[in-house]
C-alpha positions in Angstrom: 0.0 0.0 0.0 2.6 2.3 0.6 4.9 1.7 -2.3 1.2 2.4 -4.3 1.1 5.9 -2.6 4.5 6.5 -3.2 4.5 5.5 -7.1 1.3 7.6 -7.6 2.9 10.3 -5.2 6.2 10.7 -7.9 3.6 9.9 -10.9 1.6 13.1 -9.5 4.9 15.2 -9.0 6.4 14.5 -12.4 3.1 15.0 -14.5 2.5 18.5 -13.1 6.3 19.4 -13.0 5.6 18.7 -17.0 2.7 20.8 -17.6 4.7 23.5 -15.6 7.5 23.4 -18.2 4.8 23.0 -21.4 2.7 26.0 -19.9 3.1 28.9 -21.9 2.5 30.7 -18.3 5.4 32.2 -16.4 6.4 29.7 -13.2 4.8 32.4 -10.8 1.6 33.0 -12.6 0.8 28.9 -13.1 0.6 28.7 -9.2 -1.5 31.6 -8.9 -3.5 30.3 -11.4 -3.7 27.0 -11.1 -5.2 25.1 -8.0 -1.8 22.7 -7.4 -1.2 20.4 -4.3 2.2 21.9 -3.6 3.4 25.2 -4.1 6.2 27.1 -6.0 8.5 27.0 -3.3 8.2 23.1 -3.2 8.3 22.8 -7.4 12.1 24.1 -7.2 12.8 21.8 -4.3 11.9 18.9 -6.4 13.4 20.1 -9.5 16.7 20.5 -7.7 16.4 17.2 -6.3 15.8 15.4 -9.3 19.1 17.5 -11.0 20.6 16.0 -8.0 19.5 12.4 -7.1 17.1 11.9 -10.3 13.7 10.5 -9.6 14.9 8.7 -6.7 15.2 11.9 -5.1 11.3 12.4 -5.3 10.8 9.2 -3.3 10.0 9.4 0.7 13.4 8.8 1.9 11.8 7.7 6.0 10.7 4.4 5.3 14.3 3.2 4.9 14.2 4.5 8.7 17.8 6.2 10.6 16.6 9.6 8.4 16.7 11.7 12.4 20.2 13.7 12.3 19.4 15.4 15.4 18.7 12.7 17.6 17.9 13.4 21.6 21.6 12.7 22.3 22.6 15.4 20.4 19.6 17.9 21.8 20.7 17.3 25.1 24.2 17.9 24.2 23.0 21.0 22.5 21.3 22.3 25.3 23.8 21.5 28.1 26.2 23.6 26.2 24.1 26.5 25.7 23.3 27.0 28.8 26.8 26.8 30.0 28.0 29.6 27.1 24.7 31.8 25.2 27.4 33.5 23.3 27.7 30.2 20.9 27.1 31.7 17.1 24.7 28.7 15.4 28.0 28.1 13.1 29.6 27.5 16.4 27.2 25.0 17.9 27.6 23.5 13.9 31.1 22.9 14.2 31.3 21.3 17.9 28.5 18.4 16.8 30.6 17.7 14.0 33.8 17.4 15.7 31.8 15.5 18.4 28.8 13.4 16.2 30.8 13.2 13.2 27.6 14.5 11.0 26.6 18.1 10.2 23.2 20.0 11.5 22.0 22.7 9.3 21.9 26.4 11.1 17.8 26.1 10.3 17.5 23.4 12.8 19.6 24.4 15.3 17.8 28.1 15.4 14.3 26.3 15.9 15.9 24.2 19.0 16.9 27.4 20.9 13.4 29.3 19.8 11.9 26.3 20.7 13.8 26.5 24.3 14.8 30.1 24.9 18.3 30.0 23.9 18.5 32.4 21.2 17.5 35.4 23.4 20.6 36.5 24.2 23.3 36.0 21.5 26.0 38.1 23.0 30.0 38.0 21.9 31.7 37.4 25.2 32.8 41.1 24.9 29.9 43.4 23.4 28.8 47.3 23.4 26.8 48.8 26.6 26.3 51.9 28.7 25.9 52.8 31.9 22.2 53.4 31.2 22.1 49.7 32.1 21.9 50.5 35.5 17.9 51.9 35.0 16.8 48.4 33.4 18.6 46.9 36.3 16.5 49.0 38.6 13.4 48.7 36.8 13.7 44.8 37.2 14.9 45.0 40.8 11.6 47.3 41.5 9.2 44.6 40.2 7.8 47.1 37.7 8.5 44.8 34.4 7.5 41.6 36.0 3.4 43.9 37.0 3.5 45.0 33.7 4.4 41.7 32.0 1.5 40.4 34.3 -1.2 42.7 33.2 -0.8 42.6 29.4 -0.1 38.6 29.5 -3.5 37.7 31.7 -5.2 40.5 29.7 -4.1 38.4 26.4 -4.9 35.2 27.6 -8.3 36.7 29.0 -9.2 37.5 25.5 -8.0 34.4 24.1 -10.7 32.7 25.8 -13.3 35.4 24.9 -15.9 34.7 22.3 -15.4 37.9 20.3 -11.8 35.7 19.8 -13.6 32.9 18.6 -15.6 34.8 15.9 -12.9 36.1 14.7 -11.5 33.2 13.8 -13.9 33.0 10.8 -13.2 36.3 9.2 -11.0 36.0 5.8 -7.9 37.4 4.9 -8.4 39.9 2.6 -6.9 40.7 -0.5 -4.3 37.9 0.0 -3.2 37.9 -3.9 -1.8 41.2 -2.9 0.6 40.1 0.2 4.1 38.3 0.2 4.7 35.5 2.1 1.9 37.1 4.6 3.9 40.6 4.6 2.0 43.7 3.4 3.1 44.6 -0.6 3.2 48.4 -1.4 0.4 47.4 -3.9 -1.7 46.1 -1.0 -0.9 49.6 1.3 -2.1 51.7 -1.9 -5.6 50.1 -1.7 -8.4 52.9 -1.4 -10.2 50.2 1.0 -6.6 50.2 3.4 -6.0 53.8 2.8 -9.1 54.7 4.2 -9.1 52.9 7.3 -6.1 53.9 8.2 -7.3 57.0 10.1 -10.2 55.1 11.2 -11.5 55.1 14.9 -10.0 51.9 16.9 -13.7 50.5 17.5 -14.5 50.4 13.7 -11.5 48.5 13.0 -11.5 46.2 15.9 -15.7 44.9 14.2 -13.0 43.0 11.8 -10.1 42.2 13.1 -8.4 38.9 13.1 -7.2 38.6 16.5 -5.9 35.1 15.7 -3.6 36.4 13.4 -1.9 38.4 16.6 1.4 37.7 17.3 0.7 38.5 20.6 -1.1 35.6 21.7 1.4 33.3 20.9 4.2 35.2 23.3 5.5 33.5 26.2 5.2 35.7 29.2 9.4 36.1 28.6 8.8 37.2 24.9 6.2 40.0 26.4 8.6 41.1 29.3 11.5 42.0 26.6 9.1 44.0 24.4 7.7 45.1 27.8 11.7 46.2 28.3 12.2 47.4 25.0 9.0 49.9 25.4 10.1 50.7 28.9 13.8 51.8 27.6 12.6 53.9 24.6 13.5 57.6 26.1 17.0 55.9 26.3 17.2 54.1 22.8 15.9 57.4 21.0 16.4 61.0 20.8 12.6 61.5 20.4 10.8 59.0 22.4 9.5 58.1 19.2 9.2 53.7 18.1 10.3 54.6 14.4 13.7 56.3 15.5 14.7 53.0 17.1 16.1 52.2 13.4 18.6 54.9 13.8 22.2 54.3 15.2 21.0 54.8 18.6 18.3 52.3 18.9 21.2 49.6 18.5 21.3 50.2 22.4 18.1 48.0 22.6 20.2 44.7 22.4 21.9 45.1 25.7 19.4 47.3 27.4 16.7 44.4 26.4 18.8 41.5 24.9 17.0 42.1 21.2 17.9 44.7 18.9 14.5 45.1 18.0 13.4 47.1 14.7 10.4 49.8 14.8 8.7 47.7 12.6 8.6 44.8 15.0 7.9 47.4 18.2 5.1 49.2 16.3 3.4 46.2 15.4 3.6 44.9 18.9 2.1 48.2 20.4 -0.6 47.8 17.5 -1.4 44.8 18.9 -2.1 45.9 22.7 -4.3 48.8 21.3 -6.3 46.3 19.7 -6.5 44.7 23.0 -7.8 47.6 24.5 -5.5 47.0 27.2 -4.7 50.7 28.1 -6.8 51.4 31.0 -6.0 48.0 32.7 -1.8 49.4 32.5 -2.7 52.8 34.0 -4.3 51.4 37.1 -1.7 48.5 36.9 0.9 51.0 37.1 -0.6 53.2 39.5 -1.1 50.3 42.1 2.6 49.3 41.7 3.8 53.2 41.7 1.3 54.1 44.9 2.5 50.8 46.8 6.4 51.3 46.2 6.6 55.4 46.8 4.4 54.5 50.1 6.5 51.6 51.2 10.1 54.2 50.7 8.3 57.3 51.6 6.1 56.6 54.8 4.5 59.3 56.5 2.7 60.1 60.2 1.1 63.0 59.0 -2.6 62.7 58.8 -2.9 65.3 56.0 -1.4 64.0 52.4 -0.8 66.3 49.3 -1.6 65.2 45.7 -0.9 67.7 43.3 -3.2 67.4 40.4 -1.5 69.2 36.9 -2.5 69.1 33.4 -0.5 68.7 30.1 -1.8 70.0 26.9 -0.3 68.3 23.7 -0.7 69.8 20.1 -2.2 67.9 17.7 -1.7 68.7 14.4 -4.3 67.9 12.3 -6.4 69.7 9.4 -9.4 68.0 10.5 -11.5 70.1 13.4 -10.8 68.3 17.0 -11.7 69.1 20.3 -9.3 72.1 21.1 -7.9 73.7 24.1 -5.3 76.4 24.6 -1.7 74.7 23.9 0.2 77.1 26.3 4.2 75.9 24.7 2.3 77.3 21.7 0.3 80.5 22.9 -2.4 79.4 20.5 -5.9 77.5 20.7 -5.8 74.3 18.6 -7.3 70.9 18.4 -5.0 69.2 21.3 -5.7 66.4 23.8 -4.8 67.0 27.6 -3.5 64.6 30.0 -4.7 64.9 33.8 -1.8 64.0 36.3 -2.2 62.9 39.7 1.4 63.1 41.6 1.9 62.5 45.1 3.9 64.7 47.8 6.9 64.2 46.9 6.1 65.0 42.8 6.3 61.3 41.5 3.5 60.8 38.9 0.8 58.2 39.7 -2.0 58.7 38.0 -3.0 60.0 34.4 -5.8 59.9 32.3 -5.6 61.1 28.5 -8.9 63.6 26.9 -10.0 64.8 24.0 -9.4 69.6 23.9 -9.3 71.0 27.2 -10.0 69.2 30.0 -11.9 69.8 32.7 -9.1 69.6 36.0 -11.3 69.8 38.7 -14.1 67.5 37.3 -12.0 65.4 35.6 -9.4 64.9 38.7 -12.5 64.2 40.9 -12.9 61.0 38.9 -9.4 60.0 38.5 -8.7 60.4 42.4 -12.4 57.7 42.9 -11.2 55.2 40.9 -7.6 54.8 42.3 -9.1 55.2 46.3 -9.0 51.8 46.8 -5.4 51.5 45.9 -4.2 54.7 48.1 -2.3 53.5 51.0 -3.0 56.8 52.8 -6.8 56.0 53.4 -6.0 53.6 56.1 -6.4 54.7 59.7 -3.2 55.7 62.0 -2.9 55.5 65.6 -6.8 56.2 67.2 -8.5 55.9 64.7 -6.8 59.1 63.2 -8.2 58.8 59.0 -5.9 60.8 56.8 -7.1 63.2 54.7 -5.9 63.6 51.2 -5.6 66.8 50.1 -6.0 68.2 46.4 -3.4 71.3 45.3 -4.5 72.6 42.1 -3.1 75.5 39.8 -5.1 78.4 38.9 -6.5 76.4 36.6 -9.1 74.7 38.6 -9.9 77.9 40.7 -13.8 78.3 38.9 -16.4 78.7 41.1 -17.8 75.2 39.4 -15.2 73.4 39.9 -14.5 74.5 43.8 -18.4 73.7 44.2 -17.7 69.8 43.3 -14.3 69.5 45.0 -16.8 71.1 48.2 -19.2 68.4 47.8 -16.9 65.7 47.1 -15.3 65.0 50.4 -11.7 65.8 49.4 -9.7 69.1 50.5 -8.4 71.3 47.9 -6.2 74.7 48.1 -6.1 76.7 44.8 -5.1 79.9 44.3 -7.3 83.1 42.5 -6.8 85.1 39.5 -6.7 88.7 39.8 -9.6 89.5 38.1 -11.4 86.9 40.8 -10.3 89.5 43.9 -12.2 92.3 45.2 -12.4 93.7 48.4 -16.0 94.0 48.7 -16.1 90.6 48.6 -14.0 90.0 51.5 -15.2 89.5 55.1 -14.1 87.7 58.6 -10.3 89.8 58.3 -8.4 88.0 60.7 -5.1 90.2 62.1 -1.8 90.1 60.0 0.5 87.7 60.9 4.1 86.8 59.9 4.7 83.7 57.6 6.5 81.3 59.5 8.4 79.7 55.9 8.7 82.8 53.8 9.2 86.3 53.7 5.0 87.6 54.0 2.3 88.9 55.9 -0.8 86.6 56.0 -4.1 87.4 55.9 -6.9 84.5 57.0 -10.5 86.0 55.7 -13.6 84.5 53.7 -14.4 85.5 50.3 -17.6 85.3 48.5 -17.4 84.3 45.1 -20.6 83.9 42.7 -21.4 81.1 40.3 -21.2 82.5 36.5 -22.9 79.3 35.6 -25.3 79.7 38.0 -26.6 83.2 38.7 -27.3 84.3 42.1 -25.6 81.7 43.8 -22.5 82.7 45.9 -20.1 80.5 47.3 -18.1 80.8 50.5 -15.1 80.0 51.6 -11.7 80.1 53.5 -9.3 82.7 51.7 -5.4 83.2 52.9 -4.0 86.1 51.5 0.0 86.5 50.9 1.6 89.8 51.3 5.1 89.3 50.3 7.5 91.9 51.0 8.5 92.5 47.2 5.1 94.1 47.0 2.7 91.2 45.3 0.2 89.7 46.6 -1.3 86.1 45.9 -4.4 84.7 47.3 -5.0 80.8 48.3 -8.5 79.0 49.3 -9.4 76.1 50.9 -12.0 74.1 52.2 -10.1 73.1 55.3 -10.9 74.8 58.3 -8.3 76.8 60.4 -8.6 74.7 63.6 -7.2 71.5 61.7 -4.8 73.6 59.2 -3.0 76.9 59.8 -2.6 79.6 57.9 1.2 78.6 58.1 0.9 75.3 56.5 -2.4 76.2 53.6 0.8 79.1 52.2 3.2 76.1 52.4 1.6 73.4 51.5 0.9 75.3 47.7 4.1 77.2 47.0 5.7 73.7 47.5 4.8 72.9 44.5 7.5 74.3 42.5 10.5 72.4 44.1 8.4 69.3 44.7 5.9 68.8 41.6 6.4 71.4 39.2 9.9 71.4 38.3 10.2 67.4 38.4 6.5 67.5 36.2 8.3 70.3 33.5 11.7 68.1 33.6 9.8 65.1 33.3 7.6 66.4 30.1 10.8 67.1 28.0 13.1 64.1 29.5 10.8 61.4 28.7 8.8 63.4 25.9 5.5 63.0 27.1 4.2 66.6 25.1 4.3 64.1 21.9 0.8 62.8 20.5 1.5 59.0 19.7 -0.6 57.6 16.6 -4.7 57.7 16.5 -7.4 57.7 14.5 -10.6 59.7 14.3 -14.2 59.3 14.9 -16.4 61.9 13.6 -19.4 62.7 16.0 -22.1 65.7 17.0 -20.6 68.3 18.5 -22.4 68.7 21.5 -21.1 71.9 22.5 -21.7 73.6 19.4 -25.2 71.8 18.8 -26.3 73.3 21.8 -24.8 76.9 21.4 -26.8 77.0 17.8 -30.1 75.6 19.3 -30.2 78.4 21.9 -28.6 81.2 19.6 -31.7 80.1 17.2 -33.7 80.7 20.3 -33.1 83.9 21.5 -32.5 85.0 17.9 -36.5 84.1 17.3 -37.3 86.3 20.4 -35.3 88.9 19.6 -37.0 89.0 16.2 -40.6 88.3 17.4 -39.8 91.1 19.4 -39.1 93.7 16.6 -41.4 91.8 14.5 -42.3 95.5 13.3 -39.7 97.2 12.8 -38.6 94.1 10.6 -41.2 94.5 8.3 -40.6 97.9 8.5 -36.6 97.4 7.2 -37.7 94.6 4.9 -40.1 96.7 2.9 -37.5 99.4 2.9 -34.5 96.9 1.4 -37.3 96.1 -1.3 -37.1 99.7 -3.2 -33.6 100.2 -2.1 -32.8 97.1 -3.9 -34.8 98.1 -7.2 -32.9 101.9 -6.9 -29.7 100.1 -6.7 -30.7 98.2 -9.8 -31.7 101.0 -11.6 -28.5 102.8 -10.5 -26.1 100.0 -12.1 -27.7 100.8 -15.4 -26.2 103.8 -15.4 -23.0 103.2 -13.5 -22.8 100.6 -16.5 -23.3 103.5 -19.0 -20.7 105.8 -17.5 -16.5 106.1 -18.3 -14.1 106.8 -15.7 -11.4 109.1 -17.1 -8.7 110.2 -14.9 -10.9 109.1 -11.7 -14.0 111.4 -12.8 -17.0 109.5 -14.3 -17.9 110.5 -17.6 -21.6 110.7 -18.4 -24.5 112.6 -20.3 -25.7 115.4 -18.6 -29.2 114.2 -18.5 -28.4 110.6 -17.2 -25.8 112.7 -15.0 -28.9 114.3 -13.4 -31.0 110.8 -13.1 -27.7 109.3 -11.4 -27.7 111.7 -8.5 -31.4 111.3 -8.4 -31.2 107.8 -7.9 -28.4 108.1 -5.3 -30.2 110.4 -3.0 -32.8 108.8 -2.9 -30.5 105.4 -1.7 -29.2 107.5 0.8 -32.5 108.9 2.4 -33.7 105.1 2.8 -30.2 104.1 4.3 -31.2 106.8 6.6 -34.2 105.8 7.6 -33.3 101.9 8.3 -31.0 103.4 10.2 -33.1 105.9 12.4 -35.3 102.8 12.9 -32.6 100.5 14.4 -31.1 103.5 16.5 -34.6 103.9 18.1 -34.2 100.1 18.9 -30.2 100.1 19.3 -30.1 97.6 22.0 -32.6 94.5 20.1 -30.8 95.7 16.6 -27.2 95.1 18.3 -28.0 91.8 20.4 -29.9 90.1 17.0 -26.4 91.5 15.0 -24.6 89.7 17.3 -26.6 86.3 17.7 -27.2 86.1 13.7 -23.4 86.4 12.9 -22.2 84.2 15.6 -25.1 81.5 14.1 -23.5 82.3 10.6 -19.8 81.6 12.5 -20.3 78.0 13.5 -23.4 76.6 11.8 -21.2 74.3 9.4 -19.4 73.2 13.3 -21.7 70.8 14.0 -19.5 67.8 13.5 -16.3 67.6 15.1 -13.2 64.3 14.9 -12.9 62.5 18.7 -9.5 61.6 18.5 -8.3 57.5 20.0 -6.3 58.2 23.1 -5.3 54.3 24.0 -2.5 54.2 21.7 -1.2 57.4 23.7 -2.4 56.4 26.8 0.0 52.8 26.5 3.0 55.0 25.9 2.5 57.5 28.4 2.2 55.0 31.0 6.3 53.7 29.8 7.1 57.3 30.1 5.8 58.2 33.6 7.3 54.6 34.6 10.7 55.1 32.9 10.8 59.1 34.9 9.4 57.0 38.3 12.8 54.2 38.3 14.9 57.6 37.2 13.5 59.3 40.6 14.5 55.8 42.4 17.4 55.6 40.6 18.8 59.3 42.1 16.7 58.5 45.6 18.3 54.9 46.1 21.7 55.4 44.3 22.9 59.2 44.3 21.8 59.9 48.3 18.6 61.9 46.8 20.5 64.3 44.8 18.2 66.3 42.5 19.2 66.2 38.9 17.3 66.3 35.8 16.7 64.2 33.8 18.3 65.5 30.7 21.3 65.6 32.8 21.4 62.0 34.1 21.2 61.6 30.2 24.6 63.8 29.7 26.4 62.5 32.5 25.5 59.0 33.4 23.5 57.7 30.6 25.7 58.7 27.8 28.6 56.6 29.8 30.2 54.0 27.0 31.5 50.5 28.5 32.0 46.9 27.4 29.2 44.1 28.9 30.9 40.6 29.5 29.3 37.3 29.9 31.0 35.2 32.9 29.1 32.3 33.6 26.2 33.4 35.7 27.7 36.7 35.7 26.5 40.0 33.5 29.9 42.5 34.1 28.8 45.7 32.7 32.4 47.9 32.9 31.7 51.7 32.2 34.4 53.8 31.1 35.1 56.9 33.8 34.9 60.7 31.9 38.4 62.0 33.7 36.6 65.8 33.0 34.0 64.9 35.7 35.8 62.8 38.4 33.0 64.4 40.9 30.3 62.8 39.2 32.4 59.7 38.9 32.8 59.3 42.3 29.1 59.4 43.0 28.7 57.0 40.3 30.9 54.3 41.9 29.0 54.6 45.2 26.0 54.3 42.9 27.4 51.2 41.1 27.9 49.4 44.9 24.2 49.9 45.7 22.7 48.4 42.2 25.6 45.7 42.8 24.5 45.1 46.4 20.9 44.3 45.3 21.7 41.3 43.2 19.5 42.4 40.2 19.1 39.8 37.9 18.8 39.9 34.2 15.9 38.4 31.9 18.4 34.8 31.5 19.1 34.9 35.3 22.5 36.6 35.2 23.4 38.9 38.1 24.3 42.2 37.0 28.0 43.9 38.3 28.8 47.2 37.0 31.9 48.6 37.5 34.0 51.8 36.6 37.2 51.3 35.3 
């Protein structure tokens, strides 16, 4: 039976091989063509193996049995000597069987075996480039922020795995496969209208088709997803711009020490692709704001029963000739379409907490929310000593000083302290002046009082509350107000608790912004939807612009019989405008059409007049209906308006505001809390060249000293002791050493 399979197998081979050659079609074009049970690849196979062996080369060579080259001996041998020496080349590994086995192993087959058992991650020389920047990725795998990471995308993958949207999609076709190459995307394919269209389309139209079971991503070991985690994580380091398509430049090379793959932007993009089509983005930012609120709590513990968040916003320019939400881009000095981030950072300035929105954002609304949904994470709502809760306290800029937003933080059971505009003062509506007093931290006079602000969005209402006012002795004056009462805050403490914002938030937050750069839009796509804001500013313009004309219903008619005849006189005046020459800028005309023309023209004049003695007697209506009809005329074609995707942004921003976290442990742990920025770490640690050596068990990382800076170097080597002392291991379970030499 089988030597029958195997004679009609050849029989088969040789018959189509035949019509192949006798085809008047081109190789290529007869397997497109033609529905064949092997493919073109396979048809030179067999043509070379009959040049070679003749038709016995056709024939299944297994039955005759001992056809296993690599046999389990030789696997284990394999594997044994790998793990004793990663560094092997393939060729290397080649060569030893050979001298050992006495029989060659193609480099194909050995690759598979070390995919197939992790041995190909790390294909170092046993001397290879590196930098000092090592010494963050050491940290960031000492911290346990790689391995909560790791965690939440892989159970978030395997979760959907086991979804049913995962099983439909199973059944959708590939499309336009006649167009791809070996399953990559041609340029013909990319210059489809149907894939040049989508491209810009919003993430939950394209997700109704996607093929999740073509994701790479679900076919990562939790290993493979901890190096692109890695390789994501160490982006600010492996590019100038923070940006996944510079890691093809001669930088990004730094990616196969800092993760252990020199990883192309083709292969990163596609990766981050993947988690926004996982929709994975609000899973990472509480993931990472668990991990960030636990470790800063653990390092940074406090008895105080009040604890400061400082709530900040960042507005990023997006560039775009479609309309978008907008919001004033301050870097710019302009109003544009933008998104804005919300940031939540604790006392000491360390980012936790972010949330990505379409235009300007609302800080004090908006941070409400943020600071509900990561409560049950915050260590500081537990109870100290008797029964003592602490309070959390908001610090806002002058941006979330409306009387709105002070009326929801009131009502919302959190403290705030903000400071007021100028144009938000007035001394008639202060009352309660306590005495001056001398500021206990600075160089002022404080004032404790109340101040009565009203409601613009509410007329009538008036809201109360504590006001500090700041005399300083340079001559300005600023004024702070809180919810908290004096008895369980002073004066002292509401003045220091805000101006400590600069050293402790807003410098680290501006640093931070430009070191990790977090003011870049990452990808999106658009949505087109109603306008709400607009919709309902044209419904009530409409409105009142009805009233307004019911009102001089009248004196409408009045004007509209008028504009009649002055539109037949100004008819009748063309005709002879028409008739007339200018020479030498005097118009040239009969005298008796001369005499009609001015005729004409006064009496044009005397109806302007009296349109315009009507509307002066009803100047106010006349001005207001102006007003309305041209603003209606303004933004009537505004009714539709593109919501931007923010989870693409939202994945990276949460790398960046980790990578600036370990850089704040990193100067906390290793440099005895020394404040530097981050774009000098870059300068003068970072930028440090050295040699990385594989010893066994050992990853020796040796940074060469700058002799222009032996200050810094000093602190570095004290630095290089405490990551050394820790015992940090890398991702193939070698301890890391650094030294300085």
């Amino acid at each position: 039976m089988i030597e029958i399979n195997q004679e009609s197998r050849v029989s088969t081979i040789l018959q189509i091989m035949k019509d192949v050659k006798e085809s008047p079609l081109s190789v290529n074009k007869y397997f497109k063509e033609k529905n064949v049970p092997f493919g073109q690849a396979q048809y030179y196979l067999y043509k070379k193996a009959i040049e070679k062996f003749g038709i016995e080369g056709l024939y299944d060579q297994r039955r005759n049995g001992n056809n296993l080259k690599f046999s389990d001996e030789m696997k284990s041998f394999v594997k044994g000597l790998l793990k004793h020496n990663l560094s092997l080349t393939s060729t290397e590994v080649q060569n030893t069987i050979k001298n050992e086995f006495k029989t060659t192993i193609s480099n194909t087959v050995i690759n598979d075996f070390r995919r197939e058992h992790d041995l190909i991650w790390s294909v170092y020389a046993s001397v290879n480039e590196s930098e000092a920047s090592e010494m963050v990725v050491a940290l960031a795998l000492n911290s346990g922020l790689i391995d909560a990471i790791t965690d939440s995308i892989y159970w978030c993958a395997q979760k959907k795995k086991e979804s049913d949207v995962f099983k439909e999609s199973e059944l959708i076709q590939k499309d336009h496969q006649d167009l791809r190459s070996k399953g990559r995307f041609t340029s013909e394919y990319n210059n489809q209208s149907q894939v040049r269209e989508s491209r810009f389309k919003p993430l939950e139209e394209k997700i109704e088709n996607k093929r999740f079971a073509s994701m790479n991503i679900f076919s990562l070991s939790r290993e493979s997803i901890m190096r692109y985690m890695l390789a994501l994580f160490s982006l600010p380091i492996a590019t100038a711009n923070g940006r996944v398509k510079s890691v093809d430049n001669p930088r990004g090379n730094a990616l196969k020490y800092l993760c252990g793959f020199n990883y192309k932007a083709a292969t990163l993009d596609k990766h981050i692709r993947e988690l926004k089509y996982l929709q994975i983005s609000n899973e990472l930012i509480e993931t990472t704001a668990k991990f960030w609120i636990d470790f800063w709590s653990r390092r940074n513990g406090s008895d105080n029963i009040f604890t400061c968040y400082y709530i900040d916003g960042n507005t990023k320019a997006l560039w775009s000739s479609k309309p978008c939400h907008k919001g004033k881009v301050t870097m710019l000095g302009r109003v544009m379409n933008c998104l804005e981030q919300v940031f939540i950072h604790d006392g000491q300035g360390h980012p936790i907490y972010f949330q990505t929105f379409n235009g300007h954002a609302d800080l004090g609304k908006n941070s409400l929310g943020m600071m509900d949904k990561i409560s049950q994470y915050l260590k500081d709502t537990t109870t100290l000593g008797d029964q003592i809760t602490v309070n959390r306290i908001l610090i806002l800029d002058g941006g979330g000083n409306g009387v709105k937003t002070l009326r929801e933080l009131s009502g919302s059971g959190y403290h705030f302290i903000t400071i007021l505009d100028s144009n938000q003062i007035n001394d008639r509506k202060i009352k309660s002046i306590s005495e001056k007093k001398r500021y206990d931290f600075g160089d002022a006079y404080l004032v404790d009082c109340t101040i009565e602000l009203e409601d613009s969005n509410d007329k009538g209402y008036i809201f109360e509350t504590r006001t500090v006012q700041v005399h300083w002795d340079n001559g300005r004056t600023s004024v702070l107000i809180t919810n908290l009462s004096e008895k369980i805050f002073t004066t002292d403490n509401v003045v220091k608790s805000y101006f400590n914002r600069w050293p402790a938030q807003e410098l680290n937050f501006r640093d931070m912004k430009s070191g990790v750069n977090i003011h870049r839009v990452v990808g999106y796509g658009k949505k087109l939807v109603d306008n709400i804001t607009v919709l309902e500013k044209i419904e009530r313009l409409q409105r009142q612009k009805n009233e307004l004309e019911w009102e001089l219903r009248d004196p409408l008619d009045e004007i509209r019989n008028m504009e009649e005849t002055l539109q037949l006189k100004i008819t009748e005046e063309r005709i002879y405008r028409e008739k007339s020459t200018i020479i030498k800028g005097s118009r040239r005309l009969s005298e008796h059409d001369m005499q009609s023309l001015k005729s004409i023209q006064k009496e044009i004049n005397s109806i302007k007049r009296k349109i315009k003695k009507i509307e002066t007697d009803h100047l106010k209506q006349f001005t207001s209906l102006k007003k309305k009809k041209d603003e209606l005329a303004r933004i009537i074609d505004k009714k539709k308006i593109y919501s931007v995707d923010v989870e693409l942004d939202q994945i990276m921003t949460c790398f960046k505001i980790s990578f600036a976290n370990i850089c704040c442990y990193l100067l906390d742990e290793c440099f005895n809390g020394e404040k530097m920025t981050l774009q000098r770490l870059y300068d003068v640690v970072f930028d440090l060249h050295g040699k990385v050596k594989i010893d066994g068990d050992q990853r020796n990382i040796i940074v060469e000293r700058n002799p222009k800076q032996e200050d810094v170097m000093r602190k570095l080597e004290s630095a290089f002791d405490v990551v050394n002392s820790m015992g940090v291991k890398d991702l193939n379970g070698r301890r890391y050493n650094f030294k300085l030499l």
